[in-house]
KEFI-434414 format. One record per residue: residue in one letter; y, x, z of N, C-alpha, C, O, CB in turn. Coordinates in steps of 0.05 Angstrom, whole numbers, plus 5000, padded with zeros to 4 digits. Glycine has a CB too. Layout:
residues N
aYXZYXZYXZYXZYXZ;...
//
This chain:
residues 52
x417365874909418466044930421165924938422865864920418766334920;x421865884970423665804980426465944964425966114947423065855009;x428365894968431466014962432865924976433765694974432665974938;x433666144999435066145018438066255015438366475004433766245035;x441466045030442166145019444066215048444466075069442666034992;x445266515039445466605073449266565074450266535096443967035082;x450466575057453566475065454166315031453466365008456366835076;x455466155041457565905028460065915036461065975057457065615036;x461065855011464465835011464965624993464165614970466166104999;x466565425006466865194999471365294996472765435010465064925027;x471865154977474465144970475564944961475264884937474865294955;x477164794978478664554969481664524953482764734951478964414992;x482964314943485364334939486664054954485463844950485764364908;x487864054964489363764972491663684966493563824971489563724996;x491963444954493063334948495363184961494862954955491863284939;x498563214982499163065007499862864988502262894994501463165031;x499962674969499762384960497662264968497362064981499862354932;x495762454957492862334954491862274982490962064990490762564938;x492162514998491162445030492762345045492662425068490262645047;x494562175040495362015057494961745050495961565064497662075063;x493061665022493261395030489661455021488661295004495861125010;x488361615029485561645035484961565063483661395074484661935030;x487061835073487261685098487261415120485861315138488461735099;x488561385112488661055116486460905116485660775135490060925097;x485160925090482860805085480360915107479060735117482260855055;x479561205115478261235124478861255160480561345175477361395108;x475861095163476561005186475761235214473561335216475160715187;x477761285232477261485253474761525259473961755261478461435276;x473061285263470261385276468061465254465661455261468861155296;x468761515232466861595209468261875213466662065218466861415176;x470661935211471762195214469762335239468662565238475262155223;x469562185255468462375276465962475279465362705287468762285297;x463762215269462362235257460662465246458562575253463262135248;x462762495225462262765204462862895210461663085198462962815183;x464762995229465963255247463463335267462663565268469163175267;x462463115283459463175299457263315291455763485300458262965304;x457563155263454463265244455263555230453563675217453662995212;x457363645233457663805224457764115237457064345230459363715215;x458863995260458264165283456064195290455664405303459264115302;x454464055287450764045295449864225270448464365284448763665293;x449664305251448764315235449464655230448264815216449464095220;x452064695248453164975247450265085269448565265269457165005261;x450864885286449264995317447065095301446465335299448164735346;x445764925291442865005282441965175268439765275267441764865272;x444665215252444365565234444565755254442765925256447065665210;x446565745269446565995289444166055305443866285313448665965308;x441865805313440665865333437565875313435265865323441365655360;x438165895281435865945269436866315258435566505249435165655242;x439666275263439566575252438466845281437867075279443366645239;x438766685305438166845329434566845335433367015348439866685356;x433266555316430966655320429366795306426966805311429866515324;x430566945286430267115272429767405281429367585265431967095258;
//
């Protein structure tokens, strides 16, 4: 049987040492990247929770 899970909470800590020489390393268009896919991925919950 499926297990569906209907809200997530994700909790970070950041580090400003740490993310600024992460930063650096990671490169803008992977940033965006993952900001796209992420946003897609919202869309598709919303428009699976409307076909409900």
């Amino acid at each position: 049987m499926p297990i569906e899970i209907k809200e997530l909470h994700i909790k970070i800590n950041v580090d400003e040492k740490a993310a600024t020489s992460t930063a650096a390393s990671i490169d803008e268009k992977q940033i965006m990247r993952a900001v796209s896919e992420s946003v897609e991925q919202a869309v598709n919950i919303e428009h699976r929770k409307k076909e409900r």
